[in-house]
C-alpha positions in Angstrom: 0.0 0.0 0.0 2.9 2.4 0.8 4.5 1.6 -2.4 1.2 2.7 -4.2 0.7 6.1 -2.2 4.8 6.8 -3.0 3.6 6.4 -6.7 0.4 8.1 -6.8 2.3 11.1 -5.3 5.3 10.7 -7.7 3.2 10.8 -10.8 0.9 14.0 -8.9 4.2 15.7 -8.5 5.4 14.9 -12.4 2.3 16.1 -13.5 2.3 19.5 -11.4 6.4 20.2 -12.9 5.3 19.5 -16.2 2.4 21.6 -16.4 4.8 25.0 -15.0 4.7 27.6 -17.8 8.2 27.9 -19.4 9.9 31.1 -20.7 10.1 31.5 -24.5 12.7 33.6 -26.1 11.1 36.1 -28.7 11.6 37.3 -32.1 12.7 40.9 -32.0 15.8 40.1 -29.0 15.7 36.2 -29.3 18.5 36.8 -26.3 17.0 38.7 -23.5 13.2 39.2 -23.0 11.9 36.0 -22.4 8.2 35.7 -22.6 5.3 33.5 -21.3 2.6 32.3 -24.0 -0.9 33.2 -22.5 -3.9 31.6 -24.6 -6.8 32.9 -24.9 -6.3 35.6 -22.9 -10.2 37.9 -21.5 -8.5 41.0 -22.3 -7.5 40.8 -25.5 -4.7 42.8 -27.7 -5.3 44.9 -30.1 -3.1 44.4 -32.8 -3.5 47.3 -35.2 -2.8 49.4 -32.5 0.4 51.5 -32.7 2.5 51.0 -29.3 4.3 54.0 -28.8 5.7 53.8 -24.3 8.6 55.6 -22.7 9.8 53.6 -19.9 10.7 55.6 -16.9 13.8 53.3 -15.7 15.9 55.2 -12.7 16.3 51.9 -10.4 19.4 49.3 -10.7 20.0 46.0 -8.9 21.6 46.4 -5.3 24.4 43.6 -6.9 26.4 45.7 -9.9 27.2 42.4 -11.4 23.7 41.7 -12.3 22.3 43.4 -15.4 19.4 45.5 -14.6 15.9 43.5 -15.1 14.2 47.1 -15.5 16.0 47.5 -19.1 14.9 43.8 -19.5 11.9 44.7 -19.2 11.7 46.6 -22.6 13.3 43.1 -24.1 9.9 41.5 -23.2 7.7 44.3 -24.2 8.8 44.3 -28.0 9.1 40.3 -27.8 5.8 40.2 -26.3 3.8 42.1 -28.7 5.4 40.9 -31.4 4.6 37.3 -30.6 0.7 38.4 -30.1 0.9 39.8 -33.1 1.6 43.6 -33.0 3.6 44.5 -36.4 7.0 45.3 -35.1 7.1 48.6 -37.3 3.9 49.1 -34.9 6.1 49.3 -31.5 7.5 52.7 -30.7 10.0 52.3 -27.5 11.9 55.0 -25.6 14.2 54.5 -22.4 14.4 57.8 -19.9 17.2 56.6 -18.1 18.8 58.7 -14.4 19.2 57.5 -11.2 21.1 54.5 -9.9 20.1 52.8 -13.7 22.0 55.2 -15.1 25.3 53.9 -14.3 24.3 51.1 -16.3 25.1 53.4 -19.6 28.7 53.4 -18.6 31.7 51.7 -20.9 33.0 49.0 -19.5 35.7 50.6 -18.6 34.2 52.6 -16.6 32.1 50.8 -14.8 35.0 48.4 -13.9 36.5 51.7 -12.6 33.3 52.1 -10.4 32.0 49.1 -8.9 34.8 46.9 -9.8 33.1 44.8 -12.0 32.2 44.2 -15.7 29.1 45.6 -17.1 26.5 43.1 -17.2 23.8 45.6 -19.4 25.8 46.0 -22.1 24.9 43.4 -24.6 21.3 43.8 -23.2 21.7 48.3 -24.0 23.2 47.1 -27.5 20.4 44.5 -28.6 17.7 47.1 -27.8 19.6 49.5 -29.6 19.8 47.8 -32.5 16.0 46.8 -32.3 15.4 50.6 -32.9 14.7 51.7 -28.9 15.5 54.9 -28.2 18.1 55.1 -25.2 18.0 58.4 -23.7 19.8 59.5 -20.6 18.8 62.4 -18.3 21.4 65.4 -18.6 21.2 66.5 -14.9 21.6 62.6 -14.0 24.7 62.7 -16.1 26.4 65.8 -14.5 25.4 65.0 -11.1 27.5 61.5 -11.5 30.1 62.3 -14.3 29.0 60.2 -17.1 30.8 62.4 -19.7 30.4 61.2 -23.2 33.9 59.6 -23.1 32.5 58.0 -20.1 29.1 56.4 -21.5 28.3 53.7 -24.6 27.8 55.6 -28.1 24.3 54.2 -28.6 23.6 56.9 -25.6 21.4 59.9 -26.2 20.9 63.1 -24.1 18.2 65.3 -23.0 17.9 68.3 -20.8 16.3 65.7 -18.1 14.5 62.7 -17.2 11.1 64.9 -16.8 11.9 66.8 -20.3 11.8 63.2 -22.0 9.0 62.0 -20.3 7.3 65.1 -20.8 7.6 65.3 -24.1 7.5 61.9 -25.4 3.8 62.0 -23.5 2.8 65.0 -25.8 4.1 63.0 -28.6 1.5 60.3 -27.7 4.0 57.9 -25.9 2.5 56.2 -22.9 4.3 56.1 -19.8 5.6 53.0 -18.0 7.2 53.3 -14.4 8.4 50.9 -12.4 
């Protein structure tokens, strides 16, 4: 009988692992940005909208060697919509980057100089780049903590500040996202 109960709960536990979601990498940055498929979902997307969001992103992990899930985020929201079936040329993206996540714009260099370590966003900064995301760092962010132009990745922008890009960027019809 104990055998049986051992089984039974073997084969309840198998059942329960296999039936945990799994991440799926996406189309537009198959290497960051996993997604999770969700069918048939009640509120459903629209697909011929056009996705224009500024992503307010000032935080950074405690941990400099981890690369900061905030600009991840941005990886899943392309990947995302573009698996549901949003028309890439449909998804407009801007970063406003200050704070603590703006460190995360500095060379490698660097940032070896100031935490010691390698930086672990820049792969991530470049693959967003590339996918046509606007990466935009606050001016007063970058003269309150020195990140001169020699000091920050060439894919960097700069604005006046953080509030003049989210400012604007809402008058141009982009919806915020803050964390």
């Amino acid at each position: 009988m104990k055998k049986l109960v051992v089984i039974v709960c073997l084969f309840a536990f198998a059942k329960a692992y296999t039936q945990q979601p799994t991440s799926q990498s996406g189309n537009v940055i198959p290497e960051f940005g996993r997604t999770y498929e969700v069918p048939n979902p009640d509120f459903k997307t629209n697909t011929e909208l056009e996705f224009k969001a500024v992503f307010d992103v000032s935080k950074a992990p405690e941990d400099k060697s981890k690369r900061n899930p905030y600009i991840e985020t941005i990886a899943r929201f392309l990947n995302m919509h573009e698996k549901a079936g949003v028309p890439v040329k449909n998804l407009h993206v801007r970063m406003a980057m200050h704070g603590q996540a703006s460190y995360g714009l500095l060379t490698n260099e660097a940032y070896k100089e100031k935490f010691g370590v390698d930086n672990p966003n820049i792969e991530l900064l470049e693959a967003i780049d590339k996918a046509g995301v606007d990466i935009i760092l606050c001016g007063q962010t970058a003269g309150a903590r020195n990140i001169t132009e020699d000091r920050r990745l060439p894919l960097t922008q700069t604005a006046l500040s953080a509030m003049t890009i989210l400012i604007q960027s809402q008058g141009e019809g982009y919806r915020l996202i803050a964390f």
